[in-house]
C-alpha positions as CSV (number, residue, x, y, z in Angstrom):
1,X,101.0,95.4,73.1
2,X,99.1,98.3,74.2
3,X,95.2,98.0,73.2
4,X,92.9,100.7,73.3
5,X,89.3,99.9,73.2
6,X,86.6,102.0,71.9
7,X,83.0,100.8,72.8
8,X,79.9,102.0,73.4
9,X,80.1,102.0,77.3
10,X,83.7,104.4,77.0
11,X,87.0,104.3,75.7
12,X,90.6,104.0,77.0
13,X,91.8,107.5,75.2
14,X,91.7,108.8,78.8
15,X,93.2,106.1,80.6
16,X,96.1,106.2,78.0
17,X,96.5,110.7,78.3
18,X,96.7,109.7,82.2
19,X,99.9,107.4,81.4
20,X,101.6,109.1,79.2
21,X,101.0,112.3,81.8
22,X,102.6,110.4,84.3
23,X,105.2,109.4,82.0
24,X,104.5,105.7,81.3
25,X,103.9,105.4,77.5
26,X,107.0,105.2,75.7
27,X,107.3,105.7,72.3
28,X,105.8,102.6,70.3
29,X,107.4,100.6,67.5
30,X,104.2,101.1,65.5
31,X,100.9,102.4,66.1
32,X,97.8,100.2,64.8
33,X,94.5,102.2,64.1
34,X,92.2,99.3,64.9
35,X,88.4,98.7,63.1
36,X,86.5,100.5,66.1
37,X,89.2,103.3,65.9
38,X,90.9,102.4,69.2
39,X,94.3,101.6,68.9
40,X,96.8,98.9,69.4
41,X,100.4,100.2,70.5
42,X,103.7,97.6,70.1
43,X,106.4,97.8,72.1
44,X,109.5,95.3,72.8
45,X,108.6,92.1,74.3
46,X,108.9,90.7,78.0
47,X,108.0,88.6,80.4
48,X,105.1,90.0,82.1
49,X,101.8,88.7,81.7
50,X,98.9,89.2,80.2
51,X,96.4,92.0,81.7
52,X,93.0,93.7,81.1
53,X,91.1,96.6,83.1
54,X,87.7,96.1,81.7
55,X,86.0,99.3,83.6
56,X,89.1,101.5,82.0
57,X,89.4,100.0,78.2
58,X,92.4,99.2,78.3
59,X,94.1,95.5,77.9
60,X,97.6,94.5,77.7
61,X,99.2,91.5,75.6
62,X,102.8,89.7,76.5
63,X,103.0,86.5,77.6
64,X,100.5,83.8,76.8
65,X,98.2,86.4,74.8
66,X,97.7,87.0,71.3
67,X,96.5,90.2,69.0
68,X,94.6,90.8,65.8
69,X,97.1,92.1,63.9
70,X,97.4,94.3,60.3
71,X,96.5,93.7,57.8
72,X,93.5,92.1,58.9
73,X,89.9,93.0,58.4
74,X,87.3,93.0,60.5
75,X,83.8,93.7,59.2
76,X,85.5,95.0,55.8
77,X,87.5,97.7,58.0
78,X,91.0,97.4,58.2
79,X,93.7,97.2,60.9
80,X,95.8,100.1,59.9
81,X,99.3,101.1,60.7
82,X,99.4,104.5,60.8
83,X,103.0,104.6,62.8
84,X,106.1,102.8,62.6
85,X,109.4,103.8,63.8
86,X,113.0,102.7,65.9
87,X,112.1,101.7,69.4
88,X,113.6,99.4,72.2
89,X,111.4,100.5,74.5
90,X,109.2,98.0,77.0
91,X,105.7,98.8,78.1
92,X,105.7,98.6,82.2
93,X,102.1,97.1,82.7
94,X,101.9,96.6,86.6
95,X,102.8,100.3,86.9
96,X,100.3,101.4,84.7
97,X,97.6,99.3,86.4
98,X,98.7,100.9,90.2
99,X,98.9,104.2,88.6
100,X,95.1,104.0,86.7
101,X,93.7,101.6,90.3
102,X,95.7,102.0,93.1
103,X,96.1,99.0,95.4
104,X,93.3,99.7,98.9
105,X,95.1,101.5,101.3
106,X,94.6,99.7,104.8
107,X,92.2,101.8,106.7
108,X,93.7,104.2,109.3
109,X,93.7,102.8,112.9
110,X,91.9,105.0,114.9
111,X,90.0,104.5,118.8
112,X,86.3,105.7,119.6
113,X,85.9,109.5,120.1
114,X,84.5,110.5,122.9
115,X,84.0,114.0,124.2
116,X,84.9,115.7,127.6
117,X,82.1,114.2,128.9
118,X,82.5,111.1,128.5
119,X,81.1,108.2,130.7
120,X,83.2,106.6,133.1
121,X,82.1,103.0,132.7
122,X,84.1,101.3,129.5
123,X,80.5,99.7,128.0
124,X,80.8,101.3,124.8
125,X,84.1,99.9,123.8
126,X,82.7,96.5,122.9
127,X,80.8,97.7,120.8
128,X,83.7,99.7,119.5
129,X,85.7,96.5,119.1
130,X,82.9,94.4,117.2
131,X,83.1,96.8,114.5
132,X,86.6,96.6,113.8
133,X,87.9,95.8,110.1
134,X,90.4,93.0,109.2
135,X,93.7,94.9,109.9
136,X,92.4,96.9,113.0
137,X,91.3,93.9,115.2
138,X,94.4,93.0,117.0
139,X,95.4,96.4,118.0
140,X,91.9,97.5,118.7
141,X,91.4,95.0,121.0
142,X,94.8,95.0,122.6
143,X,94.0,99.3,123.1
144,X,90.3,98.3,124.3
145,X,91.8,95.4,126.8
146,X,94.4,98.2,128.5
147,X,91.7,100.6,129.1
148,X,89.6,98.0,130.7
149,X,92.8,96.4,132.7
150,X,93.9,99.5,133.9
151,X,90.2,100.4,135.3
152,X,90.0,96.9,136.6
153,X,87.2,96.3,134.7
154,X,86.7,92.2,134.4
155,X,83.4,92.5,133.1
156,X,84.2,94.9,130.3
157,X,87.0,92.5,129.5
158,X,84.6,89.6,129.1
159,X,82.6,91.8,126.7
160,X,85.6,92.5,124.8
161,X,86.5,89.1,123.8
162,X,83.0,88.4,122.8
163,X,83.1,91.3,120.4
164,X,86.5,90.3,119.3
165,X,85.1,87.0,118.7
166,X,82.5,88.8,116.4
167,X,85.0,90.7,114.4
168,X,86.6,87.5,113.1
169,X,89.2,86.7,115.7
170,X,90.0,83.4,116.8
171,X,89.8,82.2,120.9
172,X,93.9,82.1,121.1
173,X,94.4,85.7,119.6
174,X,92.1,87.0,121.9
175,X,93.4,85.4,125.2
176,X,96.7,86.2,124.3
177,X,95.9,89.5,123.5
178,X,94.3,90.2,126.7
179,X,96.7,88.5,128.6
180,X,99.1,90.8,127.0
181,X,97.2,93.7,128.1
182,X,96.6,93.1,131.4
183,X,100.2,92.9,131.7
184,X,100.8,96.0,130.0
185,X,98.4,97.7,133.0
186,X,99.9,96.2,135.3
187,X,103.4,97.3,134.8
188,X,102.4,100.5,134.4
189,X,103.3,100.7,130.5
190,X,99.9,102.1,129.8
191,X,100.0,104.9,132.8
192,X,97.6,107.2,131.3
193,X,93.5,107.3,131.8
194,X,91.6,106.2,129.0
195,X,90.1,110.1,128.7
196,X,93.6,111.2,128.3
197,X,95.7,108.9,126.2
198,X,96.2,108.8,122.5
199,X,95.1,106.6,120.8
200,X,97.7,106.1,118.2
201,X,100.3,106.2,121.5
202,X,99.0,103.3,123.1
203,X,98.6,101.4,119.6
204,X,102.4,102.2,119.3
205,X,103.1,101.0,122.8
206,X,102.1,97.2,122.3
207,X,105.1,95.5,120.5
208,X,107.3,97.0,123.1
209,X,105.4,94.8,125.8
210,X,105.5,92.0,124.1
211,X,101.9,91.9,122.2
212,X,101.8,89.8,119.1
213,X,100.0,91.4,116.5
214,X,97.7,89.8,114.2
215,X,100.0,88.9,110.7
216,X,97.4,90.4,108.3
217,X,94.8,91.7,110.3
């Protein structure tokens, strides 16, 4: 069952016109006008669970959930059918949830900008690094650690575990990943300078030399 809430804060009426747009409100069994004129809408059982989006109005009842149901009386106002008809149809709940609030998407991987003009020295990108979000660590560290390899920077390497460190990354990630970068420099994988390579390239460069990346990060 479908239930529509109307409260003082909103109602789902707009959640549910966003559905049926999209073509995910089948037609009910029956349609229950409920006491605070939202509505209740049956459809034919299944397994799925139980589910409620608070913010949006709406709830969902299947498995281990229960409904006020008509006739009953709330307050001396009634829980009304005002539709019953022929349906086998099934109410998908976990698509109307992803449709009304999506999953987060994972947030684009994308290297420092830095204009023609850039400095030479490879100071900033610790910084860079630190600030890196679960699911960017690895491979901004691993695209940080070629830059500095292929300079021969040692120092800016140091700095870039540290900040790795800081983002949330544990010591045997980080060696490995540097390791796996100073490799990469030195077999030339990574052949372009840092003011000239892509950064979604040399991202897309690292499982073919071997780099691990980090499962969920």
């Amino acid at each position: 069952m479908v239930d529509v809430d109307v409260r003082t804060s909103g109602n789902g009426y707009g959640p549910l016109r966003q559905l049926k747009q999209a073509g995910l409100v089948p037609k009910p069994m029956a349609i229950v006008r409920t006491p605070s004129t939202g509505a209740h809408l049956y459809y034919q059982g299944t397994a799925q669970q139980s589910g409620h989006l608070d913010k949006l109005h709406l709830d969902f009842r299947s498995q281990g959930g229960y409904v006020v149901a008509s006739p009953s009386r709330i307050a001396r106002r009634d829980y009304e059918v005002v539709k019953s008809q022929p349906s086998d149809a099934t109410f998908d709940w976990d698509a109307a949830r992803q449709l009304l609030v999506p999953p987060p998407q994972r947030q684009a991987y994308r290297a420092p900008e830095r204009g023609d003009d850039r400095p030479k020295d490879l100071s900033h990108l610790a910084e860079w690094v630190a600030q890196q979000p679960e699911g960017n660590r690895n491979a901004g560290l691993f695209w940080a650690s070629c830059r500095a390899a292929e300079a021969g920077d040692a120092t800016t390497l140091g700095s870039l575990a540290n900040a790795a460190r800081a983002a949330g990354l544990d010591d045997r990630e980080i060696d490995r990943t540097i390791a796996s970068a100073q490799r990469t420099a030195t077999a030339g994988a990574s052949t372009r300078p840092f003011e000239h390579q892509a950064p979604q390239q040399a991202v897309a460069a690292a499982p073919q030399t071997g780099q691990q990346m980090e499962a969920g990060s």
